[in-house]
Each structure stands twice: as structure tokens, then as C-alpha cells.
C-alpha positions as CSV (number, residue, x, y, z in Angstrom):
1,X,-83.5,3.8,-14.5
2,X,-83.5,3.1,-10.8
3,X,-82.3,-0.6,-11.4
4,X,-79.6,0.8,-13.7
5,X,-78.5,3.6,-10.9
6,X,-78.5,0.8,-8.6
7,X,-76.3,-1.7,-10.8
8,X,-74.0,1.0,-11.3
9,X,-73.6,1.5,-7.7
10,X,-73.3,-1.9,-6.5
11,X,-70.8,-2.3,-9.7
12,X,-68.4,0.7,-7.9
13,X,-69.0,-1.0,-4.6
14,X,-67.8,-4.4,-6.0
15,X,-64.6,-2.2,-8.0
16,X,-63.9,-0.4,-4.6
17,X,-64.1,-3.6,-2.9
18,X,-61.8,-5.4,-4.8
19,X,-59.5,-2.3,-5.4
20,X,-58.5,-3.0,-1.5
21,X,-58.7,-6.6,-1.5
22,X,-56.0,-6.0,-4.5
23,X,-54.1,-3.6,-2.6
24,X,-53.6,-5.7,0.4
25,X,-52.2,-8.4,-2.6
26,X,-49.8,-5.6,-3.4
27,X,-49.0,-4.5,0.6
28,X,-48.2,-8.1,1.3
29,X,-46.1,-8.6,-1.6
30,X,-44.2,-5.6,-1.1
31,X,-43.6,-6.6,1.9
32,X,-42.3,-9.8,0.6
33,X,-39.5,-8.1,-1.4
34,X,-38.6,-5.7,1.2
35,X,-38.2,-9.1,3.9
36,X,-36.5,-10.4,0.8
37,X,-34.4,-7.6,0.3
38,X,-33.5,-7.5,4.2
39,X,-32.7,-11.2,4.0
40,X,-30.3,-10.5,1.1
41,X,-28.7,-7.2,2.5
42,X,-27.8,-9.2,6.0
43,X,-26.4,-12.2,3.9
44,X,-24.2,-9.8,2.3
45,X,-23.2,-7.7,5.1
46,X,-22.2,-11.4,6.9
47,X,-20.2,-12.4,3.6
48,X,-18.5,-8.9,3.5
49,X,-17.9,-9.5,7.2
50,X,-15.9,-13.3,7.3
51,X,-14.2,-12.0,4.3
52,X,-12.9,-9.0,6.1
53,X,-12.1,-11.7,9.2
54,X,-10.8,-14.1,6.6
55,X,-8.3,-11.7,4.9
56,X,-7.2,-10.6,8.2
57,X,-6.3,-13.9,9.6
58,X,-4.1,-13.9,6.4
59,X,-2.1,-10.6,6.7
60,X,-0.4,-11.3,9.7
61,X,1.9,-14.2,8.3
62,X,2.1,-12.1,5.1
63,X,3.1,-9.1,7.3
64,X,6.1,-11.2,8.4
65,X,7.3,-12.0,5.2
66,X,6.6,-8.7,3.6
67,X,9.4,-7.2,6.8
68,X,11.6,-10.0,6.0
69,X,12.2,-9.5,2.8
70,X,12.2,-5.8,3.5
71,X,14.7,-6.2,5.9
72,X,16.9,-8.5,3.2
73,X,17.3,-5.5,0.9
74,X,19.7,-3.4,2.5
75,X,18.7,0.6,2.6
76,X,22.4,1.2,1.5
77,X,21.8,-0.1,-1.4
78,X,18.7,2.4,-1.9
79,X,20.1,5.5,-1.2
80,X,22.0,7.7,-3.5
81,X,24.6,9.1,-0.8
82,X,28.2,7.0,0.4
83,X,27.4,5.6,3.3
84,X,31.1,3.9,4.1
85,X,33.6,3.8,6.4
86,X,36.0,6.9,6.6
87,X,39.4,6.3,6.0
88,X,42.0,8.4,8.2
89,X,42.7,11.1,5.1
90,X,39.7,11.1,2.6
91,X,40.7,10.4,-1.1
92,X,39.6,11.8,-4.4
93,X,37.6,8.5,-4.8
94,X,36.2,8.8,-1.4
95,X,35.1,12.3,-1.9
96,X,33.2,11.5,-5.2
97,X,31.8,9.0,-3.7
98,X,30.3,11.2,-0.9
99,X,29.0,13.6,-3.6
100,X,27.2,11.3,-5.7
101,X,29.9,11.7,-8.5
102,X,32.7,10.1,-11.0
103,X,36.1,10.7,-9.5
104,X,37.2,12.1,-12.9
105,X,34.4,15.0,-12.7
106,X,35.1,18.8,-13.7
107,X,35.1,21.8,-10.8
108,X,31.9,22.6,-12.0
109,X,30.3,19.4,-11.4
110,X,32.1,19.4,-7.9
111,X,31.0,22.6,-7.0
112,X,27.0,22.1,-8.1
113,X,27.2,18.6,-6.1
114,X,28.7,19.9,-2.6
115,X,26.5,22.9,-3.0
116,X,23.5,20.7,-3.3
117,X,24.8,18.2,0.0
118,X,24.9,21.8,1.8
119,X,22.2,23.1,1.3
120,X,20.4,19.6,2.5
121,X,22.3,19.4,5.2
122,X,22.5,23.2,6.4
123,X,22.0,23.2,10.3
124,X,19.7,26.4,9.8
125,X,16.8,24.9,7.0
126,X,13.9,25.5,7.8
């Protein structure tokens, strides 16, 4: 029985013993994938990083024709409101114009149009 108990023993020596030789196999490998992981994480950070640089050198000659043709659409052209010359006595056509309206427009229409010009432009808004 002795031989057996001793067997036995030596047997969960030899299990313990490889156990740890096994788990340094598994530490080293780990830290394999974690260097590898590193490695891969810097790579992308660098790519990510002369992309940024790349697109950058790009914007400013894309800037410059973005302001151009900004600058070739007139704002006139955008806004809503008359923004003409005055002539010495204002006409009817003039006056629609102002208001954002056909010249041939009812009272009504007149009235709701100058109110809402007055009310955008009242000195004491806000």
C-alpha cells in the first residue's frame, strides 16, 4: 500500500509540476497576444493619425474653393426681403417688393405682410 501511496504522490508531484510548467506556456503566450495586440493598437493609432494629417493637408485648398464658390452665389439672391435701390418716391411695385408680395395683392395681405416686417424689425424686441 505504501508503494501505491507513494506512486500516487509522486503522480500529483509530476501533475503539479507540469500544471506550472503549462502555465508559464499560457503566461508567455498571453503575453504574446497582448505584445500582439499593442503592436496592432499603435499601428492603428499611426494609421488613424497620417489620415488625420493627410485629410488636413487636403482641406485647405478645398476650403478655398468651398469660399469661392460661396462667394459666387450672391446672398441677394438668398434672402426673401428687396434688397434694391430706392427710387426718389417709392411705387406700388417697389413696395410689394419690400414686403415679400405680388403688387396686385388685397389690404389684407398688405397689412399681415408689413405687420410681420414690423414686428422683425421693432427697435424694442427683445
Amino acid at each position: 500500500m505504501e508503494g501505491a501511496a507513494a506512486s500516487a504522490e509522486g503522480l500529483r508531484y509530476a501533475e503539479y509540476t507540469r500544471a506550472a510548467t503549462g502555465a508559464g506556456k499560457g503566461q508567455a503566450e498571453l503575453d504574446r497576444g497582448l505584445a500582439r495586440t499593442m503592436i496592432a493598437l499603435g499601428l492603428g493609432v499611426a494609421t488613424v493619425a497620417f489620415a488625420g494629417r493627410y485629410a488636413f493637408c487636403l482641406w485647405k485648398p478645398l476650403e478655398q474653393a468651398i469660399t469661392e464658390a460661396a462667394k459666387r452665389i450672391s446672398t441677394s439672391s438668398l434672402s426673401s426681403y428687396y434688397k434694391g435701390g430706392f427710387e426718389q418716391k417709392m411705387s406700388r411695385r417697389e413696395a410689394s417688393l419690400i414686403l415679400g408680395i405680388s403688387p396686385s395683392a388685397g389690404k389684407d395681405k398688405i397689412r399681415t405682410a408689413h405687420r410681420k416686417i414690423m414686428i422683425l424689425n421693432h427697435p424694442d424686441k427683445g
